[in-house]
Structures are given as structure tokens and as C-alpha cells.
DRENTOR-736498 format. One record per atom (N, C-alpha, C): residue in three letters; x, y, z; atom name. Coordinates in steps of 0.05 Angstrom, whole numbers. Layout:
% DRENTOR-736498
{rec "ALA" {X Y Z} "CA"},
...
This chain:
% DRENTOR-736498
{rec "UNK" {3007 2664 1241} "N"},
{rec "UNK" {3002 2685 1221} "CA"},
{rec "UNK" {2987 2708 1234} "C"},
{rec "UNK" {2996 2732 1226} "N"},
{rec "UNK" {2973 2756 1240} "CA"},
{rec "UNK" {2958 2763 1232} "C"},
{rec "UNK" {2939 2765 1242} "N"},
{rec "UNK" {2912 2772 1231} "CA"},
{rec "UNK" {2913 2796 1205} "C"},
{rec "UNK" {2898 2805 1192} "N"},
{rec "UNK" {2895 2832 1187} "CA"},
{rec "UNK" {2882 2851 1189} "C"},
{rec "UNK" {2892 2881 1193} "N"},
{rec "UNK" {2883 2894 1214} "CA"},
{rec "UNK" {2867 2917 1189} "C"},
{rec "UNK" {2871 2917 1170} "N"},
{rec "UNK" {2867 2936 1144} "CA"},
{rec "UNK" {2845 2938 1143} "C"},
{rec "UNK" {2828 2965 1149} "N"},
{rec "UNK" {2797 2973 1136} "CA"},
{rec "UNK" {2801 2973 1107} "C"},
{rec "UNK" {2788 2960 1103} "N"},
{rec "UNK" {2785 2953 1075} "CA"},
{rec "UNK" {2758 2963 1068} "C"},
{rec "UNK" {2749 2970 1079} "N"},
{rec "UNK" {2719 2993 1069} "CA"},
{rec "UNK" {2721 3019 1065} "C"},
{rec "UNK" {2739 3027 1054} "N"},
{rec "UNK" {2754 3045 1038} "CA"},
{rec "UNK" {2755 3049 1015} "C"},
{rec "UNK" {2742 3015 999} "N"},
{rec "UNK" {2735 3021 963} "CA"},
{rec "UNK" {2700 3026 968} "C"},
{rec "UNK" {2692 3033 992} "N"},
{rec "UNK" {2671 3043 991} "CA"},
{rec "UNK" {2658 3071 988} "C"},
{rec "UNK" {2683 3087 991} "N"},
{rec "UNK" {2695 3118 994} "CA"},
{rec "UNK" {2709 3121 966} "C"},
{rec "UNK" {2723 3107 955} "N"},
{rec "UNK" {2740 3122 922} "CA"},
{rec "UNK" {2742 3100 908} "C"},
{rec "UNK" {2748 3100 884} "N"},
{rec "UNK" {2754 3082 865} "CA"},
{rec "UNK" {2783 3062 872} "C"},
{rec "UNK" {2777 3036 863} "N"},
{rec "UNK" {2802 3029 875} "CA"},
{rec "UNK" {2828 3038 854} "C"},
{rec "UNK" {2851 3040 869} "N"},
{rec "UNK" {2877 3050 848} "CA"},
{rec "UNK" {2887 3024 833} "C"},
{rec "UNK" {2879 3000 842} "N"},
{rec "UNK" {2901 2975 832} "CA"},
{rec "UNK" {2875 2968 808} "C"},
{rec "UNK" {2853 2959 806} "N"},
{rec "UNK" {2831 2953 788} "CA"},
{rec "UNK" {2813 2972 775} "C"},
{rec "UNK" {2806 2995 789} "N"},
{rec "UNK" {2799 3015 782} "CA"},
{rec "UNK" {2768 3022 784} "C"},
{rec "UNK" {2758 2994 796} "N"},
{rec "UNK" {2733 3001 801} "CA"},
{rec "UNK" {2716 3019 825} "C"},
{rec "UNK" {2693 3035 819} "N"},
{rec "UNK" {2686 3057 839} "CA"},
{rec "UNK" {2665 3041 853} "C"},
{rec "UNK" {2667 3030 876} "N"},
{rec "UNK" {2649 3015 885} "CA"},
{rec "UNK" {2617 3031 886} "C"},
{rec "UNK" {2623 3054 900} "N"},
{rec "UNK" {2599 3078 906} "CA"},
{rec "UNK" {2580 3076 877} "C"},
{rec "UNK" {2599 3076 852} "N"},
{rec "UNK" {2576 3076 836} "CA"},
{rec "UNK" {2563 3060 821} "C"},
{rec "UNK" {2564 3025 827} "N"},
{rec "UNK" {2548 3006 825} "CA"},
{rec "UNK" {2523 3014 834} "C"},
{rec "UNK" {2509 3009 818} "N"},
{rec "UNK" {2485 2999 812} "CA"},
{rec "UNK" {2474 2977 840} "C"},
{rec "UNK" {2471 2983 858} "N"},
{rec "UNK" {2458 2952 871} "CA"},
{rec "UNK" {2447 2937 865} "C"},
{rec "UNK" {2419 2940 850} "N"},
{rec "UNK" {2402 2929 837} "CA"},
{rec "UNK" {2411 2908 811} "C"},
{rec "UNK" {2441 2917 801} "N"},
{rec "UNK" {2454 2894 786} "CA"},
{rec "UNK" {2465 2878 797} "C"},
{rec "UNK" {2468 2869 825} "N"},
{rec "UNK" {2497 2860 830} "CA"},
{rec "UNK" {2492 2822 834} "C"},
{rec "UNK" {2466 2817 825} "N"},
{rec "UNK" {2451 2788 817} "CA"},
{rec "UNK" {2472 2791 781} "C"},
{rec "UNK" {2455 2804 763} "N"},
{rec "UNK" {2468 2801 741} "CA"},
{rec "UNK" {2507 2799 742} "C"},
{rec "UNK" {2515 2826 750} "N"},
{rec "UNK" {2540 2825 753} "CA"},
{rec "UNK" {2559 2787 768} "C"},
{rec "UNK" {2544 2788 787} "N"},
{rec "UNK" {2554 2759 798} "CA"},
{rec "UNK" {2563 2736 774} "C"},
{rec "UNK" {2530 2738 764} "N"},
{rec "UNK" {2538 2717 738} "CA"},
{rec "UNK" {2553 2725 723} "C"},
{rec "UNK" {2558 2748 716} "N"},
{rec "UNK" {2574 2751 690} "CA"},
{rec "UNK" {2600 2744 707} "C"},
{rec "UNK" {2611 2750 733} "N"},
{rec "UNK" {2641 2743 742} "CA"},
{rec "UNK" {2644 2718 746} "C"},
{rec "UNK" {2627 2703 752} "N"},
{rec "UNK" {2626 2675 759} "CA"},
{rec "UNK" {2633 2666 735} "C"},
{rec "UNK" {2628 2670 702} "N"},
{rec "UNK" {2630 2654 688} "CA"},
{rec "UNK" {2660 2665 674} "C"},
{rec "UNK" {2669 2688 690} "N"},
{rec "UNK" {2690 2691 674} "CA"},
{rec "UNK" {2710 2677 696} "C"},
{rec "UNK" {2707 2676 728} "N"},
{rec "UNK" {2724 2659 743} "CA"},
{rec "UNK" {2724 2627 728} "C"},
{rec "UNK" {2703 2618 719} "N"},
{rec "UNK" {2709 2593 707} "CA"},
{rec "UNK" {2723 2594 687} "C"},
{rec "UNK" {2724 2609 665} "N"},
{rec "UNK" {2739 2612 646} "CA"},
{rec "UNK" {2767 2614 657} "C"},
{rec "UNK" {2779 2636 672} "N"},
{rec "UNK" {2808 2633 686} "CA"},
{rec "UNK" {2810 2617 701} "C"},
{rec "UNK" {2796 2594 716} "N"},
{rec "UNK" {2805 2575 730} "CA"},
{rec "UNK" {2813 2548 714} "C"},
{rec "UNK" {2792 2555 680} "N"},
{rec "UNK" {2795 2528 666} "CA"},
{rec "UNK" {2792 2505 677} "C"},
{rec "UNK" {2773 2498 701} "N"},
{rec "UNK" {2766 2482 701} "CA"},
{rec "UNK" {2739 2472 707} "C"},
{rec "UNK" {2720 2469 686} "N"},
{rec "UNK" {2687 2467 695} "CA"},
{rec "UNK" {2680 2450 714} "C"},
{rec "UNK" {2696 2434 728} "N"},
{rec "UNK" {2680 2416 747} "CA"},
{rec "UNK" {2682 2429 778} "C"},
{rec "UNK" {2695 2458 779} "N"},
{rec "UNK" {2694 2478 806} "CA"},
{rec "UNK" {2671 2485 797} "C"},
{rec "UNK" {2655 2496 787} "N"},
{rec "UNK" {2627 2502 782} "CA"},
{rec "UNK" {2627 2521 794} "C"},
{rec "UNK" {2645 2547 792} "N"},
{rec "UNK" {2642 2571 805} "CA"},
{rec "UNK" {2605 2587 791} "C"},
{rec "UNK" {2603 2582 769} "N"},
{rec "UNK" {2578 2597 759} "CA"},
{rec "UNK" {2550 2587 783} "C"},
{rec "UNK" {2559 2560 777} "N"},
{rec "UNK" {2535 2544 800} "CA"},
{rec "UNK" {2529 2546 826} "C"},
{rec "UNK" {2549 2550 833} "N"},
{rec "UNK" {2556 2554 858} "CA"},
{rec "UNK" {2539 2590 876} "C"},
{rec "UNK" {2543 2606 845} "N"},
{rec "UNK" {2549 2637 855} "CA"},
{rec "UNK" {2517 2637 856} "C"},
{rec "UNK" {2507 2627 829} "N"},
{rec "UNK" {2471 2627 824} "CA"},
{rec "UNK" {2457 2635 861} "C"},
{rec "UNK" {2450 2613 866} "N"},
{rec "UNK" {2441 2619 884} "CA"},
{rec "UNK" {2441 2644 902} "C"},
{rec "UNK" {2466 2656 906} "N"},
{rec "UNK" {2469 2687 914} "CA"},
{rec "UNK" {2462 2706 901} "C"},
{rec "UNK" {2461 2701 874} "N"},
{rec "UNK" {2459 2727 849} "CA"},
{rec "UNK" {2425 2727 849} "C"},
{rec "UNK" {2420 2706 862} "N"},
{rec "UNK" {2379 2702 865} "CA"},
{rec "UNK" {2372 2714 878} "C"},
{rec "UNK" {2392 2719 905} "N"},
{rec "UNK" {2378 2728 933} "CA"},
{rec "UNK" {2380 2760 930} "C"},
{rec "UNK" {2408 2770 916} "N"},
{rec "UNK" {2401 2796 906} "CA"},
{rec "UNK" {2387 2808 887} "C"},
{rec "UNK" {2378 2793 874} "N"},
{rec "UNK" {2363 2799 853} "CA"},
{rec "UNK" {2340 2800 873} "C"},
{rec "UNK" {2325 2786 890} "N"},
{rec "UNK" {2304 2783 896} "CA"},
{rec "UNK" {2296 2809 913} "C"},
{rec "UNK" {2321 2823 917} "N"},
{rec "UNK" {2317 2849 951} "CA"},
{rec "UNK" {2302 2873 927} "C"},
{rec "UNK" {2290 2887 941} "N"},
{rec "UNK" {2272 2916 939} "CA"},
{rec "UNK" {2266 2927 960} "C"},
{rec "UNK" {2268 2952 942} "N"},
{rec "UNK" {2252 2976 961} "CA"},
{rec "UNK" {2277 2982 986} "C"},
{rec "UNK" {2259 2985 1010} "N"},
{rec "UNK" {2276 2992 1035} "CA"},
{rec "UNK" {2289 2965 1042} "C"},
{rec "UNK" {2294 2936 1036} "N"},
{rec "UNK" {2317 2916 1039} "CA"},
{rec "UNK" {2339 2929 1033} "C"},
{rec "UNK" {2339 2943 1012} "N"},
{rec "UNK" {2370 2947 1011} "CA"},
{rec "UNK" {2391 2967 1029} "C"},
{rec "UNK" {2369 2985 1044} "N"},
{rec "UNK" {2369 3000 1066} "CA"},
{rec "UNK" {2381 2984 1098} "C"},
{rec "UNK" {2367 2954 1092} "N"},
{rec "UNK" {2371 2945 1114} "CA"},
{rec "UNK" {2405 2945 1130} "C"},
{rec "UNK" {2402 2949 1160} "N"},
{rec "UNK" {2433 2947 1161} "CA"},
{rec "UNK" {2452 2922 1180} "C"},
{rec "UNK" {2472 2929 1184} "N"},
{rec "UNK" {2483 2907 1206} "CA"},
{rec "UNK" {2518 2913 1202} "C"},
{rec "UNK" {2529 2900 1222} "N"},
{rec "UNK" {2547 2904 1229} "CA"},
{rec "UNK" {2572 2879 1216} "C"},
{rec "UNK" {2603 2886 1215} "N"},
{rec "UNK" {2615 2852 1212} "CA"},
{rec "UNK" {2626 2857 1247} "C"},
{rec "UNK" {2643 2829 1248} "N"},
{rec "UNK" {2658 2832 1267} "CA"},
{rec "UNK" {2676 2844 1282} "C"},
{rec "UNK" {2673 2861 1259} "N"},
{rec "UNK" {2698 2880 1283} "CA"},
{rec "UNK" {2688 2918 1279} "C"},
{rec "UNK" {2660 2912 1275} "N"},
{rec "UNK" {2648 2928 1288} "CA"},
{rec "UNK" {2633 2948 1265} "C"},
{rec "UNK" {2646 2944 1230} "N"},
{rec "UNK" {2643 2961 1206} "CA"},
{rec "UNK" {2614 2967 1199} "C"},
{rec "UNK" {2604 2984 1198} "N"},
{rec "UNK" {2569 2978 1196} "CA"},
{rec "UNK" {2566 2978 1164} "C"},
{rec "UNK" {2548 2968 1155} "N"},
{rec "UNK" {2537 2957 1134} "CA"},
{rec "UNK" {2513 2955 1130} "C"},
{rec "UNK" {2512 2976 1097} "N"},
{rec "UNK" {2476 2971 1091} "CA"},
{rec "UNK" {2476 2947 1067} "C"},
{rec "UNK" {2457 2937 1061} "N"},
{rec "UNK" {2457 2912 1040} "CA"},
{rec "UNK" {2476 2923 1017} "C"},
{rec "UNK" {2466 2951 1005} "N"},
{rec "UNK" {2477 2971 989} "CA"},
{rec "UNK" {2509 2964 992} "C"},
{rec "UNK" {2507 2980 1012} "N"},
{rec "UNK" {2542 2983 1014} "CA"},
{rec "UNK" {2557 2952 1013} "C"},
{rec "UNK" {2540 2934 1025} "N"},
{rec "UNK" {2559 2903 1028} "CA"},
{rec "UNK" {2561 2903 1003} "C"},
{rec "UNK" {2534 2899 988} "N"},
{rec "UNK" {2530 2891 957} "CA"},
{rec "UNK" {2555 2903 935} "C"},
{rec "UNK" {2558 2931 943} "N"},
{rec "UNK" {2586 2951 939} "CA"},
{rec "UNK" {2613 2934 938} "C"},
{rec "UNK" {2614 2928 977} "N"},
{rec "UNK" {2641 2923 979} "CA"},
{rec "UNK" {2650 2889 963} "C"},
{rec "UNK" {2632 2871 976} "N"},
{rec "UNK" {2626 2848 964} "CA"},
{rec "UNK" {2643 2850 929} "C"},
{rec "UNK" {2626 2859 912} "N"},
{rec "UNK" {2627 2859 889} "CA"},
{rec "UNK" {2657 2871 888} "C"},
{rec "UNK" {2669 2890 893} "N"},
{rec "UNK" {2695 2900 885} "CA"},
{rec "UNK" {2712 2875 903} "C"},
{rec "UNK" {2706 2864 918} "N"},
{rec "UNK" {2731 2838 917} "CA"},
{rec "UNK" {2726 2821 901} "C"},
{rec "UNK" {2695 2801 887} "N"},
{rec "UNK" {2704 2796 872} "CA"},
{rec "UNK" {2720 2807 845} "C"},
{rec "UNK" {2714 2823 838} "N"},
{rec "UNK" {2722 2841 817} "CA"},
{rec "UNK" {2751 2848 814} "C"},
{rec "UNK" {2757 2854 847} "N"},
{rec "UNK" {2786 2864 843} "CA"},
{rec "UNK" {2801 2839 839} "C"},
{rec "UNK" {2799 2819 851} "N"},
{rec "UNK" {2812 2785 857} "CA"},
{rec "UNK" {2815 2783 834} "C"},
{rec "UNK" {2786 2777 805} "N"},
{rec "UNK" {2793 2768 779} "CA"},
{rec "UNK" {2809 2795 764} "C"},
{rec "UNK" {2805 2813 773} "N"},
{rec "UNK" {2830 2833 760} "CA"},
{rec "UNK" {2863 2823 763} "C"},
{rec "UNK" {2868 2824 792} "N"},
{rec "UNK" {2899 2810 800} "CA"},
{rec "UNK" {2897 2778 779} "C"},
{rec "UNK" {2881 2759 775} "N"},
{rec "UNK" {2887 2738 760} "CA"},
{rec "UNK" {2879 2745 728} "C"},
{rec "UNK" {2883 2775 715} "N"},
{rec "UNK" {2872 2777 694} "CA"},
{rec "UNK" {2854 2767 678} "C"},
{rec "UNK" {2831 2762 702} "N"},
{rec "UNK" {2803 2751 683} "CA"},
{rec "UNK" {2787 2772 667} "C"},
């Protein structure tokens, strides 16, 4: 299988055209709340409570909830080189979950 080669940090620049969400204008500081609210609607479209997608997500939706101030400033890189501030991951992060339960009409 080939890898893929697609910058996909591009719904970090415009709204996406297939879901429609503007990543740029999240809120960072929600994206603890937001988590839970997608987590419990992936359980609902998965229909099955023993994946424990809500349970599972908690623990992440803590760790952003917990960042302030200049954390969210903090930066770093992925693998193939994309730089990234908490902000922006927290951005890109959230529009795949988002866009994923859009394609399965959650």
C-alpha cells in the first residue's frame, strides 16, 4: 500500500468543503469539552457501549482542559517535518475527529 503523501494541514488555512468545519476558528480552550461531546456521539453511531469510546477520550479531554496561558503556544514538529503549536494540533486534531463522524453521519 502507498503511503500518503497529502498535507492535510490545510483545514488549518480554510474551512473544510466536505464537513464544513473552520478549524482556525475553534476555540482551543474548548477542545476538552468538544472531545466529550464527539466521543459520546461516536458511541451513539458505533451502537456499541462496550468500545467505550467516551472513556477512552476522557483522559485526553483532561489534558486539554488542563493547558494555559503560553502551553498552548508551545511548539513541535510531526514526522515529516509539519510544525505545530498545541493550538493548531488542538485545530487540526479536532477537525478529523469531526470530519470522520461527519462521513459516518454522527
Amino acid at each position: 500500500m502507498t503511503p500518503d503523501s497529502k498535507d492535510w494541514t490545510w483545514v488549518l488555512d480554510r474551512p473544510c468543503p466536505e464537513c464544513g468545519l473552520d478549524s482556525a476558528a475553534h476555540d482551543p480552550a474548548a477542545t476538552g469539552s468538544v472531545l466529550r461531546e464527539c466521543a459520546q456521539r461516536w458511541d451513539a453511531v458505533l451502537s456499541r457501549p462496550d468500545v467505550g469510546v467516551a472513556a477512552a477520550t476522557g483522559p485526553l479531554a483532561v489534558r486539554f482542559d488542563g493547558l494555559s496561558g503560553g502551553q498552548w503556544q508551545r511548539t513541535g514538529r510531526r514526522s515529516d517535518g509539519a510544525s505545530f503549536t498545541v493550538t493548531s494540533f488542538a485545530q487540526y486534531f479536532l477537525h478529523d475527529v469531526l470530519h470522520h463522524l461527519h462521513d459516518v453521519k454522527g
